[in-house]
C-alpha positions in Angstrom: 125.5 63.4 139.6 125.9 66.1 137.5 123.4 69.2 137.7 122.1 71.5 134.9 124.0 74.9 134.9 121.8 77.9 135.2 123.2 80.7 132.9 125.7 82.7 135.0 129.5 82.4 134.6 131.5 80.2 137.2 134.8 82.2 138.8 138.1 80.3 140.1 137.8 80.1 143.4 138.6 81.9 146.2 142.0 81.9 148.6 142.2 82.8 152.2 145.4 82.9 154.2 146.8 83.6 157.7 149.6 84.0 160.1 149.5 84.4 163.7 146.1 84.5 165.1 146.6 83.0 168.6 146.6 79.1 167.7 143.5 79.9 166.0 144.8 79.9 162.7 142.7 77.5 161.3 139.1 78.7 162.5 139.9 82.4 161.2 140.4 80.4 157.7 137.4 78.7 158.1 135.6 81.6 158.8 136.8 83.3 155.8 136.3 81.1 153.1 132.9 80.7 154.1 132.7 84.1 153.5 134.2 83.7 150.1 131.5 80.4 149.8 130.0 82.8 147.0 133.2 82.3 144.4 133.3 78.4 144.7 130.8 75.9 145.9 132.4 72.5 144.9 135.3 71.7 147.4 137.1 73.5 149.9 139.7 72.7 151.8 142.2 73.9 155.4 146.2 73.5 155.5 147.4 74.4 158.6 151.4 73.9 160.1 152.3 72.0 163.1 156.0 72.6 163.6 157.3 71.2 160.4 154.1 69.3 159.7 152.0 70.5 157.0 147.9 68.7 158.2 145.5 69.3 155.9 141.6 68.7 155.3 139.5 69.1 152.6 137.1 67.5 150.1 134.3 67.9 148.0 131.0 70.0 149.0 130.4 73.3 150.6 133.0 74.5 153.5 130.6 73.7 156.6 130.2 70.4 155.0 133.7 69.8 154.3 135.2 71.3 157.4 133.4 69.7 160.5 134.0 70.4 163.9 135.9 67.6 164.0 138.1 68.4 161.5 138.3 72.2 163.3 139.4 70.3 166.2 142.2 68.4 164.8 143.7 71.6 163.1 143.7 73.9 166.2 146.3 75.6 167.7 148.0 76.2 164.4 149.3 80.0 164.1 149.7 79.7 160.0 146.6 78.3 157.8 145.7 78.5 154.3 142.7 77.5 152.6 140.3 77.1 149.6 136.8 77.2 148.0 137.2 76.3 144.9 135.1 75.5 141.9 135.6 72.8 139.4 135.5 73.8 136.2 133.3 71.5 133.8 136.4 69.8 132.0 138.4 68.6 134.8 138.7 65.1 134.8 139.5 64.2 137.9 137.7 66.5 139.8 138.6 65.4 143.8 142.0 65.8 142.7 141.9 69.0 141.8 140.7 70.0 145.3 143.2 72.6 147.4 145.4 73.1 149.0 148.0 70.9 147.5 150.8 69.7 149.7 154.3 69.5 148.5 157.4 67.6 149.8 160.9 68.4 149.3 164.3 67.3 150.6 164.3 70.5 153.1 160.5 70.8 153.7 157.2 71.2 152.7 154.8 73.4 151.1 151.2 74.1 150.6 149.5 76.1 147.9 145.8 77.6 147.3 145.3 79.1 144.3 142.9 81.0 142.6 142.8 81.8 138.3 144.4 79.8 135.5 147.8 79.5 134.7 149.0 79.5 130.9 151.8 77.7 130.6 150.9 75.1 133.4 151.5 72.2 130.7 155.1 73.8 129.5 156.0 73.8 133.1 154.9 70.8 133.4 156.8 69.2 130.9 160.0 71.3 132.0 159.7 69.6 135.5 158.9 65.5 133.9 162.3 66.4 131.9 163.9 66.5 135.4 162.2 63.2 137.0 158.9 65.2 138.6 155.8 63.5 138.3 152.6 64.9 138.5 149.0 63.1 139.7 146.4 65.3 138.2 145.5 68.1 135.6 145.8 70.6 138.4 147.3 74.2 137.8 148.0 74.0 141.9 149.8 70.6 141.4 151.8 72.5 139.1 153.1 75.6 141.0 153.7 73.8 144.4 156.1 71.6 142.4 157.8 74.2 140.5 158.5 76.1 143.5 159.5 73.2 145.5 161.9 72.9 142.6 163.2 76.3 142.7 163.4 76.3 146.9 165.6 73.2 146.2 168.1 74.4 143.1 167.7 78.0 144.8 168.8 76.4 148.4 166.6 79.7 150.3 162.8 79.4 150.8 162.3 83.1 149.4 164.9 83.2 146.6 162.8 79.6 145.2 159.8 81.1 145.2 160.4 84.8 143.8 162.3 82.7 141.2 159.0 79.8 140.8 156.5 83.3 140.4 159.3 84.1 137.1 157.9 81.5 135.1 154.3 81.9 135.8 152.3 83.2 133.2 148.1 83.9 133.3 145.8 85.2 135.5 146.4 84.1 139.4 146.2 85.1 143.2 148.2 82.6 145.3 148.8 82.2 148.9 151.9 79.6 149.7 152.7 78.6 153.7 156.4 77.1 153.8 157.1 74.9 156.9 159.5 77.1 157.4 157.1 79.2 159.0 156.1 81.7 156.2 153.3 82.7 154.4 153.5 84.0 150.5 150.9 86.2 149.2 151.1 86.3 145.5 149.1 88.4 142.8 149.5 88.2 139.0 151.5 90.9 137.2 148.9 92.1 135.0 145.9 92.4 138.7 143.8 90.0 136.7 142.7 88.4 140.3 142.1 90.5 143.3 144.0 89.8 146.3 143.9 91.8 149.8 145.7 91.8 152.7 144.6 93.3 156.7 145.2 92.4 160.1 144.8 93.4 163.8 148.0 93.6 166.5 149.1 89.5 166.3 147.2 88.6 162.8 148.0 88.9 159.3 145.8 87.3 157.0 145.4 87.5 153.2 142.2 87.1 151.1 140.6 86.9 147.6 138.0 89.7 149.0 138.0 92.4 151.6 134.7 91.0 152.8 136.2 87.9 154.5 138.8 89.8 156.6 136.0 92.2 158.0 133.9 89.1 158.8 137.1 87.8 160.5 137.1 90.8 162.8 140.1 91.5 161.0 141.1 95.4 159.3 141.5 95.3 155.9 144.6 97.3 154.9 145.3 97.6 151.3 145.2 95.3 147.9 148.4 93.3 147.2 149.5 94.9 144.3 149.9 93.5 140.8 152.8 91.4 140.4 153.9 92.0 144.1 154.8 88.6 146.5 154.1 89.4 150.7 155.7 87.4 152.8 154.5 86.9 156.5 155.7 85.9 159.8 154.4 85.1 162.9 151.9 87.8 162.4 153.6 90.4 160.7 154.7 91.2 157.3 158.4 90.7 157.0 159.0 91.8 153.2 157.3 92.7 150.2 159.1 92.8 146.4 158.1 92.9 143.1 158.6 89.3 142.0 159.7 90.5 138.4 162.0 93.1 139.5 159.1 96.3 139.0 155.9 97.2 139.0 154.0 96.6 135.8 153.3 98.8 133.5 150.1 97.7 132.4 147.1 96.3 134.9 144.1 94.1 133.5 141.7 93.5 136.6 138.1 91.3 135.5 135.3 93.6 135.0 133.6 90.5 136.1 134.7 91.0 139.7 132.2 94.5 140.0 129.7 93.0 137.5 129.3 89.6 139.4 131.9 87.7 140.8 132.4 89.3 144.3 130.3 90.5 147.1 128.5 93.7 147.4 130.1 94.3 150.6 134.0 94.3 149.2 136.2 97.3 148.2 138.3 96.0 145.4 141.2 98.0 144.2 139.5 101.3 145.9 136.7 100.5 144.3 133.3 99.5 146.6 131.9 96.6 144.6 128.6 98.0 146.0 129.2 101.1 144.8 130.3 99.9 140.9 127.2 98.1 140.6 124.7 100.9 141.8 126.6 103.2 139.4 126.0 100.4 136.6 122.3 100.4 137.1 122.4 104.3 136.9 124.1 104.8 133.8 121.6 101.7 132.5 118.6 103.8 133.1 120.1 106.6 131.3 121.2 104.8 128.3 118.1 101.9 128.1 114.9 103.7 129.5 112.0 102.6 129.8 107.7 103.2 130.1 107.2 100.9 132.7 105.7 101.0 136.7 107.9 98.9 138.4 111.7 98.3 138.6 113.2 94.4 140.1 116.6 92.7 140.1 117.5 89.3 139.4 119.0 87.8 143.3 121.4 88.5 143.8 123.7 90.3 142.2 121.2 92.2 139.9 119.9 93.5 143.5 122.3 97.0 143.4 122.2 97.6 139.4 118.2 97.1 140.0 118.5 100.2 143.0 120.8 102.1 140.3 118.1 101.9 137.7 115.1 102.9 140.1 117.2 105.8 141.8 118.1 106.9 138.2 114.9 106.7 136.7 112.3 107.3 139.2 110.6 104.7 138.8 109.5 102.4 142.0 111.8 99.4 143.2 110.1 96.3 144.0 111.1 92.5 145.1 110.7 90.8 142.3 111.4 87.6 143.0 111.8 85.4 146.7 115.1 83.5 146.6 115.3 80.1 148.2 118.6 80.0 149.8 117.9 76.2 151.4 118.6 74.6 148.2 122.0 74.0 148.7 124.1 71.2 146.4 121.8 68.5 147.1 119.4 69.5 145.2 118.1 67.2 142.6 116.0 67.0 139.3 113.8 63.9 139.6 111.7 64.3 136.2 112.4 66.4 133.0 109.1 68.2 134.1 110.9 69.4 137.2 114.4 70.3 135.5 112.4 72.6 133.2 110.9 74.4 136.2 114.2 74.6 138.3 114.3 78.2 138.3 111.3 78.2 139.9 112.1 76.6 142.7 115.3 78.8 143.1 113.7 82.0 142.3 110.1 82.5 142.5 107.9 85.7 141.3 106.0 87.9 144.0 102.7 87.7 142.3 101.6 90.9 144.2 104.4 93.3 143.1 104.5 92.5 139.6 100.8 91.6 138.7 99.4 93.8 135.9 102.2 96.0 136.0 105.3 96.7 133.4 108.1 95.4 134.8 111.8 96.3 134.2 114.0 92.9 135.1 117.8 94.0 135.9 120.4 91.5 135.9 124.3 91.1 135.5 124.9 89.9 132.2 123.0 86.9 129.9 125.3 84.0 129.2 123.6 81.4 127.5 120.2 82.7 127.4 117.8 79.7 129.5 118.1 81.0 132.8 116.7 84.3 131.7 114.3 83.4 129.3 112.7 81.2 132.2 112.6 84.3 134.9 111.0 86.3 132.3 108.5 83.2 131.7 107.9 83.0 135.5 107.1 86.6 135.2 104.3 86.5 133.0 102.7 83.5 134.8 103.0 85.5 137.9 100.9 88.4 136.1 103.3 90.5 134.5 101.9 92.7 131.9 105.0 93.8 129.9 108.7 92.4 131.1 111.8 95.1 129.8 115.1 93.3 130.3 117.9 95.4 130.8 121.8 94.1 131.6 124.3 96.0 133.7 127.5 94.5 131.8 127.6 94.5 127.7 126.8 91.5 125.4 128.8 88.9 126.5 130.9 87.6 122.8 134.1 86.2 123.8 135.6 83.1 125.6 137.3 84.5 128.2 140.6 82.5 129.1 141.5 83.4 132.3 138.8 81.8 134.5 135.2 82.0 133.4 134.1 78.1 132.1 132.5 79.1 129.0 134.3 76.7 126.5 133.2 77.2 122.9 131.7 80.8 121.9 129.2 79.1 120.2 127.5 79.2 123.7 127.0 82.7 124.2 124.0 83.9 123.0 125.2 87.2 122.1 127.8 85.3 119.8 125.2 83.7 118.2 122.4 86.3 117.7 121.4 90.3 117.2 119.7 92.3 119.9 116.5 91.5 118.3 116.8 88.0 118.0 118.0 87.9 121.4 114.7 89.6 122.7 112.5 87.7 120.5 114.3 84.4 121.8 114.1 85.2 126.1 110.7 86.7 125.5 111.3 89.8 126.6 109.3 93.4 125.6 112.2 95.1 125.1 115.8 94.0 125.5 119.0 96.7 127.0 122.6 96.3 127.5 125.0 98.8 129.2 127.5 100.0 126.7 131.0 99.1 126.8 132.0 102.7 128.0 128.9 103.0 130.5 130.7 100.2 132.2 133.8 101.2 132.3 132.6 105.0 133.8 130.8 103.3 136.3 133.3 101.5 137.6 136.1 104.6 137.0 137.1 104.5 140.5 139.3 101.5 140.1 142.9 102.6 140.6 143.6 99.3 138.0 143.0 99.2 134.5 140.1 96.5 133.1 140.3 92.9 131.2 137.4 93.5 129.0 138.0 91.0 126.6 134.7 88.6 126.3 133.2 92.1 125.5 135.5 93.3 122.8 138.5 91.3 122.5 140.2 94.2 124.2 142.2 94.5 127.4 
């Protein structure tokens, strides 16, 4: 069954790798991608090696629904694991098999790759590798790079030399993690930084992840970002070498805004950034560009909770909880009548009559997309009592199709494509209707050591 979007934007999925870990390879992957559950609710999925076996699990569904303990059982005592939470973008076709990680065999071994961002040129290299006899079963990007390197490990006849000569040809925006049965583990992360990508450890694990967060819920130390356009490569716990796959490091870095504005958890530090930290500013500088009259201050759950703190601390004025989140919804939730489709953000996000009643309420959240989603929040608002509702938006009017991850398709879906500030206001139902400025944003977030893809702002970069 397919369910209504609500208006937020949908990331690539998340990648979590490791080598080492005591036989318990496997479980710290599990672990860690259902702490990156947040970037991909659709499928998941666990390679792990077993001498010069490749096993793998996965399938469609959350990770503690994919990955039973059954499952757990069967992969243990592994010391090298990858694994995935991915989410499927709207257009795939075949949607199970574009599930990760995708297994690879070759006349000297096998690989498996988990892989996170979209990949330009996937159908040139796609085309290269049919002229050659290589056949593909699905649309996948992952299908793609597992059998390009598996290529290059061939013609290359060296496991490392393949792959460093594989990441050439890649073009778009990526983080990759590759586990050879020759007993390594690649960490790989686009030349320009458009995907983050982090690696830490403790004294017999290495592990690699799409988020700091996932390594500290591991018990593991987070170290340091993999740079942009740098390949690690791991073994048996330790990191062996580390090169920049195209010779240097690049001389221009374009990491998504998105990742401070949405996409990751509060509770990461990307590219010496504290994603906790970027947001809080973004509320701040909100308040001072977009005040407002009002007696109360609430963010939309959850990640218009730390811009919502910003705006209060900034302002002065008091922050309340706005709204109770139902986190027991999960992916089986259902829309039995059109009466109850209308009202589904209702029973995801519901007002706290006693904290907004008769007051004038200021509703921050991350960005508007499409428009529904809020306009319903700020309808729930009223019903719950709400005298006046000002919505303000820690991230600028969202304008472009972004095309490197977010699953937007045609700009004619983004409200702020279609419509002025004012009409935008009049069409959510809000009082009053403020967006951070391009250059608040990117102030707020100045502690980045990378440069920003701000693109679907302002078709720059």
């Amino acid at each position: 069954m397919d369910y209504p979007k609500l208006d937020k934007l949908s990331e690539e999925c998340a990648v979590f790798g490791v080598s080492g870990g005591g036989g318990e390879a496997a479980g710290y992957v599990y672990n860690g991608l259902i702490s990156l559950q947040h970037r991909g609710q659709e499928g998941a999925g666990i390679a792990a090696l077993f001498g010069a076996s490749i096993e793998t699990h996965k399938g469609e569904g959350l990770v503690s629904e994919v990955v039973d303990v059954k499952a757990l059982e069967k992969l243990k005592s592994s010391n090298l694991a990858i694994g995935h939470a991915r989410y499927l973008a709207s257009s795939k076709k075949n949607r199970r098999s574009a599930i990760q990680p995708f297994v690879k065999e070759y006349l000297t071994g096998r690989i498996a790759v988990a892989y996170n961002g979209v990949l330009t040129n996937s159908a040139k290299i796609k085309t290269t590798l049919s002229k050659k006899g290589i056949t593909f079963s699905s649309d996948s990007d992952s299908e793609a790079i597992s059998s390009l390197i598996a290529y290059k490990i061939i013609k290359e006849k060296n496991v490392e030399r393949g792959v460093i000569e594989a990441l050439k040809m890649l073009e778009g925006a990526f983080s990759l993690v590759v586990l050879s049965s020759q007993n390594k583990l690649f960490a790989v992360r686009d030349s320009s930084g458009y995907r983050p990508l982090c690696v830490g450890g403790d004294f017999r694990t290495v592990a690699v992840a799409s988020e700091s967060c996932a390594l500290e819920s591991c018990g593991l130390k987070f170290e340091r970002d993999v740079e942009p356009g740098e390949l690690i490569i791991i073994e048996d716990g330790k990191i062996t070498q580390s090169v920049f796959y195209k010779g240097e490091p690049p001389c221009k870095t374009s990491l998504c805004v998105f990742e401070y504005v949405y996409f990751a958890r509060p509770d990461s530090i990307i590219d010496g950034l504290s994603v906790y930290e970027a947001r809080f500013n973004m509320g701040a500088t909100l308040a001072k560009e977009s005040p407002s009259d009002a007696d109360v201050v609430c963010g939309v759950p959850d990640s218009g909770l730390e811009a919502a703190l910003g705006y209060s601390y900034q302002s002065g004025i008091p922050l309340v909880t706005g709204f109770i989140k139902n986190r027991y919804v999960g992916r089986s939730f259902i829309y039995p009548n059109q009466s109850q489709r209308e009202h589904v953000v209702r029973i995801k996000l519901n007002p706290l009559t006693a904290n907004v009643m008769g007051k004038k309420v200021v509703l921050v959240d991350d960005s508007i997309v499409r428009g529904t989603t809020c306009a319903r929040i700020i309808s729930a608002l009223r019903d719950a009592g709400a005298k006046e509702v000002h919505m303000r938006v820690s991230s600028p009017p969202f304008m472009h199709t972004c095309y490197h991850g977010t699953d937007i398709g045609d700009e004619k879906n983004l409200i702020a494509n279609q419509m002025s500030l004012e009409q935008i206001k009049v069409k959510i139902g809000a009082d009053s209707l403020g967006y951070i400025s391009l250059e608040g944003l990117k102030n707020s977030c100045s502690g980045c050591k990378l440069d920003f893809c701000t693109y679907c702002f302002a078709k720059e970069s």
